[in-house]
C-alpha positions as CSV (number, residue, x, y, z in Angstrom):
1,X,2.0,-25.6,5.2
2,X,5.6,-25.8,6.8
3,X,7.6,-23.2,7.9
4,X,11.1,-24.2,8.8
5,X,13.8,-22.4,9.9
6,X,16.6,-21.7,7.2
7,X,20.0,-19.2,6.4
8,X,19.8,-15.4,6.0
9,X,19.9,-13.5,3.0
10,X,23.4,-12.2,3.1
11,X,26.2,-12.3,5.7
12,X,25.6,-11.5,8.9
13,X,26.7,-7.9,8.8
14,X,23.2,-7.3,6.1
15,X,20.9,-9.1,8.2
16,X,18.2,-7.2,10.1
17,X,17.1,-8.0,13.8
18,X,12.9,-7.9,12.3
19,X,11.0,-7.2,9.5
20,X,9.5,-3.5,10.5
21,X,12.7,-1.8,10.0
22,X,14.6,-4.0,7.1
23,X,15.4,-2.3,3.8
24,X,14.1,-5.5,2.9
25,X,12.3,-8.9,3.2
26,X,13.1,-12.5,2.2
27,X,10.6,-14.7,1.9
28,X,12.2,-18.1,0.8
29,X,9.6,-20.5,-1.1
30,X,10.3,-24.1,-1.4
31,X,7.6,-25.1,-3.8
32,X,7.9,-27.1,-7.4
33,X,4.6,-29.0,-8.7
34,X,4.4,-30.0,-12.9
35,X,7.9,-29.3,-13.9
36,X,7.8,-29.5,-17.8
37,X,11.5,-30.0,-18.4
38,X,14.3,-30.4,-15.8
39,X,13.5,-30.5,-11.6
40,X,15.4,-28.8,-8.7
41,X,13.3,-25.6,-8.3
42,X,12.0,-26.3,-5.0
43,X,15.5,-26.8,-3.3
44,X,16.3,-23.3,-4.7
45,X,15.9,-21.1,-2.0
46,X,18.0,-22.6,0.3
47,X,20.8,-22.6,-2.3
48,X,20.4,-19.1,-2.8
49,X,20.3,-18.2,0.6
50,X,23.6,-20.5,1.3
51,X,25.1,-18.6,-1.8
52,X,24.2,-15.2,-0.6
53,X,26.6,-16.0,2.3
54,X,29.5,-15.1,0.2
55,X,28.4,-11.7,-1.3
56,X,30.0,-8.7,-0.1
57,X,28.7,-5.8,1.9
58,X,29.7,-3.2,-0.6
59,X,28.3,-3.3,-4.0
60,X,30.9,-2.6,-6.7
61,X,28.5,-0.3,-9.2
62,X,27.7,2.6,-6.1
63,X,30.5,1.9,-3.5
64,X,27.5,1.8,-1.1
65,X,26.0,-0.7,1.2
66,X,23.9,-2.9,-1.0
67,X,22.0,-3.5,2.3
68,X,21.6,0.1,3.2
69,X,21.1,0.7,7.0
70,X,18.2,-1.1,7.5
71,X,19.5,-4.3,6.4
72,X,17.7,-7.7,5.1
73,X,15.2,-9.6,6.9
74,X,14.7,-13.2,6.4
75,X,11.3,-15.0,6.9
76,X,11.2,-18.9,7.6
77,X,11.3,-21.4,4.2
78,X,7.6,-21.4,3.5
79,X,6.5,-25.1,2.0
80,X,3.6,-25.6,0.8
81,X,2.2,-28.7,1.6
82,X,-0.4,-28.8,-1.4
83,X,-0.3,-28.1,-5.1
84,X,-1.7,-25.9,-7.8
85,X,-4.5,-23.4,-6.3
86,X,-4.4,-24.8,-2.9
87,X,-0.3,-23.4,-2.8
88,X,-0.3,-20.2,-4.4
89,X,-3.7,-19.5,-1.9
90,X,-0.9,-20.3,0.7
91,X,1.9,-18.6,-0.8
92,X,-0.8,-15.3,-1.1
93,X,-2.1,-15.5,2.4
94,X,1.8,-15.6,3.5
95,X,2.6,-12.5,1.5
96,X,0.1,-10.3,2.0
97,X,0.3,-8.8,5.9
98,X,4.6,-7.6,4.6
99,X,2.7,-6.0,1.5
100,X,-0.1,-4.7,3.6
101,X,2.5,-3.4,6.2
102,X,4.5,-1.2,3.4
103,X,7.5,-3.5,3.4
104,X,9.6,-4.5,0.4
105,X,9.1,-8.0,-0.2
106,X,11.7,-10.3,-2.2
107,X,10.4,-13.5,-2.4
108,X,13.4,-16.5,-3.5
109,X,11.1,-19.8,-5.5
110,X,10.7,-22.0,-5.9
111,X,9.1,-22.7,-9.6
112,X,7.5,-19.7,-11.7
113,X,4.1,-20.5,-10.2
114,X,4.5,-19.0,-7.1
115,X,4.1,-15.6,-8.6
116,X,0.8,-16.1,-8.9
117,X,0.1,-16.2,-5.3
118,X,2.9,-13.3,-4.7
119,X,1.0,-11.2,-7.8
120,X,-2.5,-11.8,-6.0
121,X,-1.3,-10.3,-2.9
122,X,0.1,-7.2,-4.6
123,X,-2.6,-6.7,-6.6
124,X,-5.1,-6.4,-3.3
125,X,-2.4,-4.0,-1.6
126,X,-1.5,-1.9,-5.0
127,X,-4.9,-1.9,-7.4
128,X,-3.4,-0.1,-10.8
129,X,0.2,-2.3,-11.0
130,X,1.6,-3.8,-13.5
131,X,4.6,-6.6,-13.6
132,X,7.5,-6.8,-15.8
133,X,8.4,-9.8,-16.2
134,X,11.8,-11.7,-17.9
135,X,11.8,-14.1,-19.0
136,X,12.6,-17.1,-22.0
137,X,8.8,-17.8,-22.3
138,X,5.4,-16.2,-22.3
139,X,3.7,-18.1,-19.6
140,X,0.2,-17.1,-20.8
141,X,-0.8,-21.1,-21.2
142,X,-4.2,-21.2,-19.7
143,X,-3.7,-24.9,-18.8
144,X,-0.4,-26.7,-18.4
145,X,0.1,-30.2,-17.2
146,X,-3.7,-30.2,-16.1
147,X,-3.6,-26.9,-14.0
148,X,-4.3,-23.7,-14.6
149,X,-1.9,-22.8,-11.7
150,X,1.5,-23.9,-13.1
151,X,4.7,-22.1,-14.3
152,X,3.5,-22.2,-18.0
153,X,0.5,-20.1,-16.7
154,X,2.0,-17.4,-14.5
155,X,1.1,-14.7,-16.7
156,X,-2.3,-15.7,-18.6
157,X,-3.3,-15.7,-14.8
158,X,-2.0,-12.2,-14.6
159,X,-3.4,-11.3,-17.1
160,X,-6.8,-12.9,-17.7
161,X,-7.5,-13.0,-13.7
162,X,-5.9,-9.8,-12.1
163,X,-6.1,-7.7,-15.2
164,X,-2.9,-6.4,-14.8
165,X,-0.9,-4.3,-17.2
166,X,2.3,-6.3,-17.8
167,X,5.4,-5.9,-20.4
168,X,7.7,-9.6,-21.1
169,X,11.3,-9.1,-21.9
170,X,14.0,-11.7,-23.1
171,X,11.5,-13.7,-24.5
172,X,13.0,-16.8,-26.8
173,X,10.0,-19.3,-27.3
174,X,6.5,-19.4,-27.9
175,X,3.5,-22.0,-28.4
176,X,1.0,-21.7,-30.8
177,X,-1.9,-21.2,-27.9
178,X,0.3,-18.4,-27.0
179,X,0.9,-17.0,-30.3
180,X,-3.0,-16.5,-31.0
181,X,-3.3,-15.2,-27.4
182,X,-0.6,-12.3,-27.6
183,X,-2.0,-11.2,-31.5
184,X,-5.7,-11.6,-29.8
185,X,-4.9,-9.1,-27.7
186,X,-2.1,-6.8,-29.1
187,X,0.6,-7.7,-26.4
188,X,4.0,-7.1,-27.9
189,X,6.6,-8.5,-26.3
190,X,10.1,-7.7,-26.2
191,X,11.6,-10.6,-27.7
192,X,15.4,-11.7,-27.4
193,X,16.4,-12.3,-30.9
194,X,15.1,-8.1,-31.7
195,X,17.4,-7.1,-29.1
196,X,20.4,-5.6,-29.9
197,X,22.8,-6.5,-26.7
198,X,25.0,-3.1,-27.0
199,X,22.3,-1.1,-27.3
200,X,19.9,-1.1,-23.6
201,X,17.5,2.0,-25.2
202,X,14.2,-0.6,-25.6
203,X,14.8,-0.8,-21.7
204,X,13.3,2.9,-21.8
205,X,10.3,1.8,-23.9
206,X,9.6,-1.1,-21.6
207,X,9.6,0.6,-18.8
208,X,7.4,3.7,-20.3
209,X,4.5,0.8,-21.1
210,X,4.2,0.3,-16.8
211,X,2.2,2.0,-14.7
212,X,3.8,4.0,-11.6
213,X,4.0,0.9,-9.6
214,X,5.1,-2.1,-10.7
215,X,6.2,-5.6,-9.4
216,X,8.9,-7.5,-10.9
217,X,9.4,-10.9,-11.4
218,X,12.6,-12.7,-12.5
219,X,12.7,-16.2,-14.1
220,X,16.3,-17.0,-14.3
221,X,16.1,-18.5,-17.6
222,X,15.6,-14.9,-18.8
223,X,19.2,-15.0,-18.9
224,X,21.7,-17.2,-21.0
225,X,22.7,-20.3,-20.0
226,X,26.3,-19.2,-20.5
227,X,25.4,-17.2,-17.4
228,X,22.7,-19.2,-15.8
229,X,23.2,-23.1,-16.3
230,X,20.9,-23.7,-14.0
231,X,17.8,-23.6,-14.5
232,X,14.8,-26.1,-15.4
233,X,14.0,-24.6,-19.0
234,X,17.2,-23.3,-20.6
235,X,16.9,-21.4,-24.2
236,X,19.6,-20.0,-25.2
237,X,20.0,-16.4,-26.6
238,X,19.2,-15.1,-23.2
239,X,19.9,-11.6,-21.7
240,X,23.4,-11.5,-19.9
241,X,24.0,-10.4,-16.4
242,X,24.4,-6.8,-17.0
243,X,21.6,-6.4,-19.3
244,X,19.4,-7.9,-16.1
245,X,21.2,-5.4,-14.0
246,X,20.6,-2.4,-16.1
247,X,17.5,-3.2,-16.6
248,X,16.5,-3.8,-12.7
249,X,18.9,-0.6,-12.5
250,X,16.3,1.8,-14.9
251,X,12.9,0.0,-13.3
252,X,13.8,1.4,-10.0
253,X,14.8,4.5,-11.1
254,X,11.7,5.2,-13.1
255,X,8.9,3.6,-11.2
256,X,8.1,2.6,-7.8
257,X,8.6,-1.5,-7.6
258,X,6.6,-2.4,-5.1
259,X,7.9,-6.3,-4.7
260,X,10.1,-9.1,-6.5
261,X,10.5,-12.2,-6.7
262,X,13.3,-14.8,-8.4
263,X,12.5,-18.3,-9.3
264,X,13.5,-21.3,-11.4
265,X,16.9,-21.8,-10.3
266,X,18.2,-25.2,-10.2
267,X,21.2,-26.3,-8.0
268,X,23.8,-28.4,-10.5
269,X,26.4,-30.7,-8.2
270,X,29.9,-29.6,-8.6
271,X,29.2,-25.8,-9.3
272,X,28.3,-22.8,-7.2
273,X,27.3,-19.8,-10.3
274,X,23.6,-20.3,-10.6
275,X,22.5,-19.8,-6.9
276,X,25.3,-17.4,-6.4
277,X,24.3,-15.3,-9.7
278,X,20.3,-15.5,-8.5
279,X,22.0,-13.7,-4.9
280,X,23.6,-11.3,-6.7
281,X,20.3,-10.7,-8.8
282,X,18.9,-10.7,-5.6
283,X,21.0,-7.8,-4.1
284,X,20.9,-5.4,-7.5
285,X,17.0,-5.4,-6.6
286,X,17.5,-4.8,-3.6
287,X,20.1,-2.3,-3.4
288,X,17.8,-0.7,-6.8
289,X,14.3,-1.2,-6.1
290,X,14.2,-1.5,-2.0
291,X,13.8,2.0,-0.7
292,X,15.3,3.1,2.5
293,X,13.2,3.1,5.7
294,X,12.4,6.7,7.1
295,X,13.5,6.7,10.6
């Protein structure tokens, strides 16, 4: 496993001298194994970060500091040397002491997969959680590209191996193992094309299904890719940026999120508005979800 150095989240003003007294922590993961579609993921977090460069200090919906006082903390680009169970074991062990230690940890992928090692960690720290996830797919493949540890996978893993309560939202697509798996076992999932984009009330009923804590994870191709072009598995008839934010808005509000994470971006040459969208996904949970340290 590598950890190299790499930019801060944010612009110098946001960034925190350590991790014990941040608002929040970055942990930037540089990991892509079994793409199914298009490839860039692992170079993500290093986009973002360069991206999150440019955001400003004050965030336009509360006129306060995204950042709060205690700032962002950024750990070094973790890169897993290994693949499949061998990495999210990695990615786990790497997450687990800022969980253990009470801290808000964002972590920046990186390809869906490394959930499952950030999802592992929270569910040792915070037995009784639940994820929300969106998303454009299900994930609850039990095998994909001959491992149970892929992105298809994330949450058949969640749910099949943590047994964790979990709601899906801006789902678009679905495979026939999946079909059979969610009417198996009476998951209802909050599909796209039964949302009505002027009307954000189902974010209420999501949101009632999780327990007190939750931990959300973001794949980008959640939204559309009028908003989000890149990204490895594009669907269109995605969520648009304010639905994400309303929804990340509400979650905080109404429950405790105990971590985050953001993954599947994918740099395209010649064009800044992924990465910089994914930061500014990135600072909505953290100005939403991160509490305030007590000093």
């Amino acid at each position: 496993m590598k950890r190299s150095s790499c930019p801060g989240f944010g612009e110098i003003d946001v960034r925190a001298a350590s991790a014990d007294h941040a608002r929040a922590v970055v942990l930037p993961i540089a990991y892509e194994a079994g793409p199914s579609y298009g490839t860039g993921a692992g170079d993500a977090p290093l986009h973002v970060l360069a991206a999150s460069e440019q955001l400003e200090i004050i965030d336009e919906q509360t006129l306060t500091r995204w950042a709060g006082k205690g700032g962002v903390y950024t750990l070094p680009l973790l890169k897993p040397d290994e693949a499949g169970k061998a990495a999210i074991g990695l990615i786990e062990k790497a997450a687990l002491p800022h969980l253990t230690a009470g801290r808000f940890l964002l972590s920046i992928g990186g390809d869906h997969a490394v959930t499952i090692g950030l999802v592992a960690a929270a569910a040792k720290v915070f037995p009784g959680a639940g994820v929300l996830q969106i998303d454009a797919h299900l994930d609850l493949r039990d095998e994909w590209n001959g491992s149970r540890f892929n992105h298809a996978c994330v949450m058949r893993r969640i749910a099949d191996d943590f047994h964790m309560p979990f709601v899906q939202a801006g789902i678009r697509t679905i495979a026939p193992e999946e079909a059979a798996y969610i009417k198996k076992n009476g998951i209802s999932p909050f599909f796209a094309n039964q949302i009505d984009p002027h009307d954000d009330s189902w974010m209420d009923e999501a949101i009632e299904r999780l327990p007190e804590q939750v931990y959300l994870t973001v794949d980008v191709d959640g939204l559309d890719p009028a908003v989000m072009p890149g990204t490895g598995t594009p669907e269109p008839g995605g969520f648009s940026f304010r639905q994400v934010v309303e929804l990340v808005r509400r979650l905080g509000r109404c429950r405790k999120v105990i971590a985050a994470d953001i993954t599947e971006v994918v740099k395209i040459p010649g064009t800044q508005v992924s990465e910089y969208t994914a930061a500014r996904i990135a600072e909505k949970i953290i100005l939403y979800c991160a509490r305030e340290k007590e000093e």
